[in-house]
N, C-alpha and C positions, 0 to 999 in steps of 0.2 A: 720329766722323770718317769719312769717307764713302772707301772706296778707291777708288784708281785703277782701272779698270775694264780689263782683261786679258782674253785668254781662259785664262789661271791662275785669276785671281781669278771669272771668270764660271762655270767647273768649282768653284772652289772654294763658290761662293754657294749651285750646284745641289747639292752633298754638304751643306751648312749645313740647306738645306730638307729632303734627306733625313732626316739624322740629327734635326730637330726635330719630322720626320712620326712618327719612330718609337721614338722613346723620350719618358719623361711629363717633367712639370715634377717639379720638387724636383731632388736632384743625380742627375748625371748622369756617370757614367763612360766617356770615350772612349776607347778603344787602337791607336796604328798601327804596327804590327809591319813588320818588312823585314830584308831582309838588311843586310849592313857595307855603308857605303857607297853607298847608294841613295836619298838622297836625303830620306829617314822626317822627320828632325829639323826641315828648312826646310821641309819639307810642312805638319807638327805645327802649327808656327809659327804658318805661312799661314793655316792653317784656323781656328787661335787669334784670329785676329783678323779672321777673315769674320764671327765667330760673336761676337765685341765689337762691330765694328759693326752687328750685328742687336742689340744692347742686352744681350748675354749678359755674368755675368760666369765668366770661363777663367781655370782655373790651371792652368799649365802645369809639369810633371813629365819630367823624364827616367830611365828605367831606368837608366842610365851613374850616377843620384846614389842608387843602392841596391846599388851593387859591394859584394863584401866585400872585405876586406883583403887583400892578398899573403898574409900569414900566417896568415890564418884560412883561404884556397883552397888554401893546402900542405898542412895538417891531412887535406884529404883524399885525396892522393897526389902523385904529378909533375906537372907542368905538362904536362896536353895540353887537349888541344881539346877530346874527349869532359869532362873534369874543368870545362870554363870550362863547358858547357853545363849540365851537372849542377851546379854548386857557387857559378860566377863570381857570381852576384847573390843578396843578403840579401832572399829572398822573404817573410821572416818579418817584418820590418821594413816591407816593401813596405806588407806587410797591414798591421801593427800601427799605424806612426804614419803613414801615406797614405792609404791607403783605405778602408777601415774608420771612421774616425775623420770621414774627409771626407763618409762618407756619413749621420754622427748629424747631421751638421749643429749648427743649433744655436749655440751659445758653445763645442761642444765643437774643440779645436786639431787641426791636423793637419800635419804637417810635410813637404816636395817634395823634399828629399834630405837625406841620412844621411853620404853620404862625397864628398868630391871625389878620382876617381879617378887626378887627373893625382898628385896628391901623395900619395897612398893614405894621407888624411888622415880623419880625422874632422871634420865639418864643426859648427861653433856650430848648434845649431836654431834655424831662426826657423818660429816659431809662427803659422799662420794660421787665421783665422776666415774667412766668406764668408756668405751669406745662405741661406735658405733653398734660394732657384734659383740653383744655381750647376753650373758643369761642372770636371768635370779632367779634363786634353787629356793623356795618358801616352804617349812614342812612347820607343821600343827594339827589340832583338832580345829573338826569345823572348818575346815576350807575348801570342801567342797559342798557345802547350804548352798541354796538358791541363787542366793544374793550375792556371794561372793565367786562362786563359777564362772561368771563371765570374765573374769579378770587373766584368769588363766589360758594359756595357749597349750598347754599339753598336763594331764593330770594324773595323779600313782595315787591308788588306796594299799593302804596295808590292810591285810584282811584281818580278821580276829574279830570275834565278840563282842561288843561292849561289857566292859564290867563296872565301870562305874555312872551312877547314876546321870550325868551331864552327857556322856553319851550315848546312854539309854535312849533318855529323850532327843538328843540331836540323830539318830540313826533311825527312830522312831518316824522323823519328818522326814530327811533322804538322807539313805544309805549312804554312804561315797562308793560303798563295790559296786552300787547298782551305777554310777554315772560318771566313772572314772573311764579314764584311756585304757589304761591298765591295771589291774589288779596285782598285788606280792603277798604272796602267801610267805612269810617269815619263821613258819614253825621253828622249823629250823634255819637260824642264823645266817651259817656258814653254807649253806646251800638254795639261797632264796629261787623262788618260780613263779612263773606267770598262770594266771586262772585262768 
């Protein structure tokens, strides 16, 4: 299906060509890092389905579905901000049954979230396959830290400020504008741009 044609969606078409100039066939890992609030998730989305109507098949992920628990983020002290930065998300999982798994391809399964956070539930796995050429679209905070960079084959920071405290301190260790592929500046929405 053919989108409506925007200057969103016409921004969104030229990053599609990017990102297809510069990473190969087979899977394909995407990351759009940002702060609270900036817009990362409806971005993820958009780009989701620029990259379906180029015949891609997206699977779409959120960091928010690899939370860990209330009581497994107490285990490692008081609730502050520093602790949600360091502790808030099950990275081990992220790896184990997301990405890693996505990338054998194959018959091998892989699963797009672990917990739902509203309920600080565990969620039923549902198990996906995909084809050999496939992408997963991951948008959150904190994914582009150190540690989890290398995971990524092509990366979007939304630009904005930090405002709240968790990413104060995580933009305080590294940026994602400073070590992203590309930068989106989203001031405005309906008109996003490259830095």
């Amino acid at each position: 299906m053919r989108l409506v044609t925007t200057p969103r969606v016409t921004f969104l078409r030229d990053l599609a060509d990017l990102v297809q100039l510069r990473t190969a066939r087979g899977r394909v890992v995407l990351a759009v890092d940002g702060p609270l609030r900036s817009g990362k998730t409806a971005f993820a989305d958009d780009l989701g389905a620029v990259l379906e109507e180029r015949g891609a098949t997206v699977f779409r992920a959120r960091m928010e579905g690899f939370h860990r628990s209330r009581e497994a983020q107490a285990a490692f002290g008081p609730d502050t901000a520093e602790r949600y930065v360091d502790y808030g998300f099950d990275e081990s999982a992220l790896r184990r049954v997301l990405v890693e798994p996505f990338r054998l391809a194959g018959s091998t399964g892989f699963v797009t979230r672990v917990r739902d956070v509203g309920r600080d539930a565990w969620v039923e796995p549902k198990w996906l396959t995909g084809p050999e050429d496939a992408l997963l679209l991951l948008d959150g905070r904190f994914l582009l830290r150190d540690r989890l960079r290398p995971l990524w084959d092509f990366s979007i920071a939304i630009a904005g400020d930090p405002v709240d405290p968790a990413d104060a301190i995580a933009y305080a260790r590294c940026d994602p504008r400073r070590v992203a592929d590309v930068v989106v500046d989203l001031a405005d929405p309906a008109r996003p741009r490259a830095l």
